[in-house]
C-alpha positions in Angstrom: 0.0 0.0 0.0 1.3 3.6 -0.8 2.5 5.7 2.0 1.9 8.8 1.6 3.7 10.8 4.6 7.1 11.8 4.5 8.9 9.2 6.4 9.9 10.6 9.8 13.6 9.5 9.0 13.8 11.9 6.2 12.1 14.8 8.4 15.2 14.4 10.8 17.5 14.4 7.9 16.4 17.4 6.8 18.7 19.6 8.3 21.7 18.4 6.1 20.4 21.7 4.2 22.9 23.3 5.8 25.6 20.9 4.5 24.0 21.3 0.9 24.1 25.2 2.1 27.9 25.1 2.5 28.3 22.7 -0.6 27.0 25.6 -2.9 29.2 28.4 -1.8 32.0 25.8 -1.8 31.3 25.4 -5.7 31.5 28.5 -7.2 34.6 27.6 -9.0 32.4 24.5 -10.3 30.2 27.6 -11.6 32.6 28.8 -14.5 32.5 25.5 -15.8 28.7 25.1 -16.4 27.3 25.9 -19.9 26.7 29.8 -20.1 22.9 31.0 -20.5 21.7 33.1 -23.4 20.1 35.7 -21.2 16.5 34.6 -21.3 14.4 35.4 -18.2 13.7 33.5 -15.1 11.1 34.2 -12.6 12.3 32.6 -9.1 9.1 31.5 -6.6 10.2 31.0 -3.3 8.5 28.2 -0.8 5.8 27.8 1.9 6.9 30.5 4.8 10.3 31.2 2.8 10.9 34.5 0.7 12.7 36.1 -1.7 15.7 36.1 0.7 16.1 31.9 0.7 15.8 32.2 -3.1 18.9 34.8 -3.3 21.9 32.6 -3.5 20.4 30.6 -6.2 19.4 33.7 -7.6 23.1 34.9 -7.8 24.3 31.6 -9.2 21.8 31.8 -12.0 22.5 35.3 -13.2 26.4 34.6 -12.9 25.3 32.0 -15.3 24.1 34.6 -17.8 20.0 34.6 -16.8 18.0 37.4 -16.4 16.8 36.2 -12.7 13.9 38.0 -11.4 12.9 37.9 -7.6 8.9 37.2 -7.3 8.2 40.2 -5.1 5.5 39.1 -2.5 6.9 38.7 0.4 6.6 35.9 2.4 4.5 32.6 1.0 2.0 32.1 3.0 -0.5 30.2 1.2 -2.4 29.4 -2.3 -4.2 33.3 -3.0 -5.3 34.5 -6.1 -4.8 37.6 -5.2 -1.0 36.8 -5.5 -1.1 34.6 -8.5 -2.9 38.0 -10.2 0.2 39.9 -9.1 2.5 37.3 -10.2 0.7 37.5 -14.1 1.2 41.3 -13.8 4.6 40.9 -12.7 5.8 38.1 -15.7 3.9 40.5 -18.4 5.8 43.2 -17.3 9.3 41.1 -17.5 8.3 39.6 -21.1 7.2 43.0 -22.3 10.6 44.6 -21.3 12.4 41.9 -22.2 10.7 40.8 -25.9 11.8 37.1 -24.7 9.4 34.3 -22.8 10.4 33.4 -19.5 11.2 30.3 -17.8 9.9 30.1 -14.4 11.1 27.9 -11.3 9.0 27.5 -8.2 10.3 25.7 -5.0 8.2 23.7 -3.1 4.6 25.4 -2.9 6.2 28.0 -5.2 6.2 25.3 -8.1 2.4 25.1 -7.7 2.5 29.1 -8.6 4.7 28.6 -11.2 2.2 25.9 -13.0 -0.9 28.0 -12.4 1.0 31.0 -14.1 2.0 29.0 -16.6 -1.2 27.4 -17.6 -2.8 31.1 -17.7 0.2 32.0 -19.6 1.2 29.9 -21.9 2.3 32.1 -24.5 4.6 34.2 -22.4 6.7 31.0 -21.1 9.3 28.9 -22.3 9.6 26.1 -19.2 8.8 26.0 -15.9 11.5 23.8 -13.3 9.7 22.5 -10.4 11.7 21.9 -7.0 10.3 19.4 -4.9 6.7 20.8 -5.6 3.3 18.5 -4.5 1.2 19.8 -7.6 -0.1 16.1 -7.4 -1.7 16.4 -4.2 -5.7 16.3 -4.9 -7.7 19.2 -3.5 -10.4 16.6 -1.8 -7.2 14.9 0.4 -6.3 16.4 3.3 -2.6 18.0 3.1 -1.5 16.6 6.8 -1.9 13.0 5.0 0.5 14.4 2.4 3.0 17.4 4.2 5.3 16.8 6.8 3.2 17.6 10.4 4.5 21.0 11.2 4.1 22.1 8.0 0.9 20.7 7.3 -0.1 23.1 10.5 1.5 26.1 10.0 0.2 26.0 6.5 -4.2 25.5 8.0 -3.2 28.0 10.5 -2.3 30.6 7.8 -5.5 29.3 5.7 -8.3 29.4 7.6 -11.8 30.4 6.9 -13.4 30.2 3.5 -11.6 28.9 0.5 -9.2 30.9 -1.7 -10.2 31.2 -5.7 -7.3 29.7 -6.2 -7.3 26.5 -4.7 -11.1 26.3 -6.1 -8.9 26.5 -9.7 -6.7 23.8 -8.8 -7.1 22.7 -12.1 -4.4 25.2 -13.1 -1.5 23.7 -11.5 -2.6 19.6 -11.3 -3.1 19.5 -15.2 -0.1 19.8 -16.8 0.9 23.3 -18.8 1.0 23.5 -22.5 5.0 24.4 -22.2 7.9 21.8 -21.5 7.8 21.0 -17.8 10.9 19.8 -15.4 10.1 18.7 -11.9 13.2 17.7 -10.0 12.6 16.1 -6.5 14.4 13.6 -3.9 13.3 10.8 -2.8 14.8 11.8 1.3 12.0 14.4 0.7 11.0 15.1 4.7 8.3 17.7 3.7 6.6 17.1 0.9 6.2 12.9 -0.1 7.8 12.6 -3.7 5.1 10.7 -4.9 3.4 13.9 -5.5 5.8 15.6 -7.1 5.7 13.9 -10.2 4.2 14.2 -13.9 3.0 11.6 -16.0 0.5 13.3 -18.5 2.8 15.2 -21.3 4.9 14.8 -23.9 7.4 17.3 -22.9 7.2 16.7 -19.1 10.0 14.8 -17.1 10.8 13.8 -13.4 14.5 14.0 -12.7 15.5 12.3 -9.0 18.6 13.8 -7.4 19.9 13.2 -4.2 19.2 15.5 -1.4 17.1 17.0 1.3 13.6 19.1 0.4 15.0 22.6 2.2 18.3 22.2 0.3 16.8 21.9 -3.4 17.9 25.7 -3.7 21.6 25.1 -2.4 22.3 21.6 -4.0 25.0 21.8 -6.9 23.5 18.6 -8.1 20.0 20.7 -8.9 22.2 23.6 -10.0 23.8 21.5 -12.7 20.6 20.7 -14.2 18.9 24.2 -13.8 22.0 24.9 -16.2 21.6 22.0 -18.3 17.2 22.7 -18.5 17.6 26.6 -19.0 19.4 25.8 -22.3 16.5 24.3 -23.5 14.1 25.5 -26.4 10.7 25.1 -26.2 10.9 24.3 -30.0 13.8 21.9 -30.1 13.5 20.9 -26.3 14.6 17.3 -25.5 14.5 15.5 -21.7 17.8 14.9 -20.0 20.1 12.7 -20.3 20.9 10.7 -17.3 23.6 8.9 -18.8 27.1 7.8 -18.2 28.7 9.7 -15.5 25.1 11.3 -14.7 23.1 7.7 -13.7 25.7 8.4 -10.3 23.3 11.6 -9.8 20.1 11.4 -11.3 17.1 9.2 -12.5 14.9 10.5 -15.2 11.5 9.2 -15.5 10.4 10.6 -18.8 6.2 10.5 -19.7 5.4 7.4 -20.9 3.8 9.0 -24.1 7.3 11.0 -25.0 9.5 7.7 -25.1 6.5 6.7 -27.4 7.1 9.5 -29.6 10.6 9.4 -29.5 10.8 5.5 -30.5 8.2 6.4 -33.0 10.8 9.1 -34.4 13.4 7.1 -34.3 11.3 3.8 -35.9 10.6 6.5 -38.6 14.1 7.4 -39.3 15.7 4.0 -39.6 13.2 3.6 -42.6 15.0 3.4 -46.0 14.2 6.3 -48.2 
């Protein structure tokens, strides 16, 4: 039978963040050897009761990369509010107008959620989005504490009280999956979130890519910080999953839709044909 709490062994390991922490300002030489970016934006969404401040050193690394890295300006997350998604849309249009380029946008934890409902209102303003350790898969009708780590689970209720939010009545926009290629990176040693729910099975041009590591550390692990590199290269018109191949299989697993290996063995069947 499926369990769906974190395992309480993976909430105490949780605080090897702060090794992952030191492990990321310990590789900045590793930095200058990462592909470079092409200067696209990138919207960063921070997580549950997290703000703009634990997204900063990520931040950094991603504009020393070459990105146009944009903060998401609300403060601390407290919550699924509409009233925030609404000034997250006004936010990205203003980036994409300025900028003439669609974005790719990266939401941590409940941030990821964000990033899918802004995606799926916006479709034709974004390139990607990059989920980190995000539960979009958690159904509305199932009670989060079943899903969530305790504390969390409460803290989260205790900020959401009273009647429901518009936005978790549209849940729709983050559970089905956007019309833009989708990358959602999670760990296994999840003690927050279960990883169960972190992952997409429903599109073509979605992927699940396992790396090692703890959920509060997804921002500060140089294992996730090689594949943010490696994803932001990608086009939405020429986009391809990744690789987890030779020296990679040591670091990641990538569980690719079902229906894009079709499509690519149907390619490839198509290709081997004589002419």
């Amino acid at each position: 039978m499926f369990e769906k709490k974190p395992k309480a062994l993976h909430t105490i390991l949780e605080s090897r963040f702060a090794v992952e922490a030191l492990a990321h300002l310990s590789s900045k030489p590793f930095e200058r050897l990462l592909p470079r970016g092409d200067g696209h934006p990138v919207l960063v969404i921070p997580a549950f009761l997290t703000s703009d401040a634990f997204t900063a050193s990520l931040r950094k690394s991603l504009s020393r990369l070459g990105y146009d890295v944009h903060a998401w300006q609300q403060g601390l997350n407290t919550g699924l509010h509409d009233n925030k998604l609404v000034l997250l849309r006004r936010h990205l249009k203003e980036i994409v107008l300025q900028r003439q380029q669609k974005i790719t946008i990266i939401g941590w934890s409940l941030g990821g959620i964000y990033a899918r409902a802004l995606a799926a209102q916006n479709s034709d303003h974004v390139r990607q989005v990059i989920t980190l350790g995000s539960p979009f898969g958690i159904p509305v009708s199932e009670r989060r504490s079943d899903a969530v780590q305790g504390l969390v689970s409460q803290a989260f209720q205790l900020l959401n009280r009273g009647a429901e939010d518009p936005m978790v009545a549209k849940a729709t926009l983050w559970q089905e999956t956007p019309a833009v290629p989708c990358t959602s990176i999670y760990t296994e040693s999840d003690g927050i979130v279960h990883w169960h729910y972190c992952v997409d099975q429903k599109h073509s041009q979605s992927e699940n890519i396992r790396v090692p590591g703890s959920h509060m550390g997804l921002t500060h692990n140089p294992a996730v910080l090689y594949l943010l590199a490696d994803r932001l290269q990608q086009r939405a018109e020429s986009w391809q999953a990744f690789s987890a191949r030779g020296w990679r299989e040591r670091l990641y697993h990538n569980q690719v839709c079902a229906k894009a290996i079709e499509l690519a063995e149907a390619s490839a069947a198509r290709q081997a044909l004589p002419a």
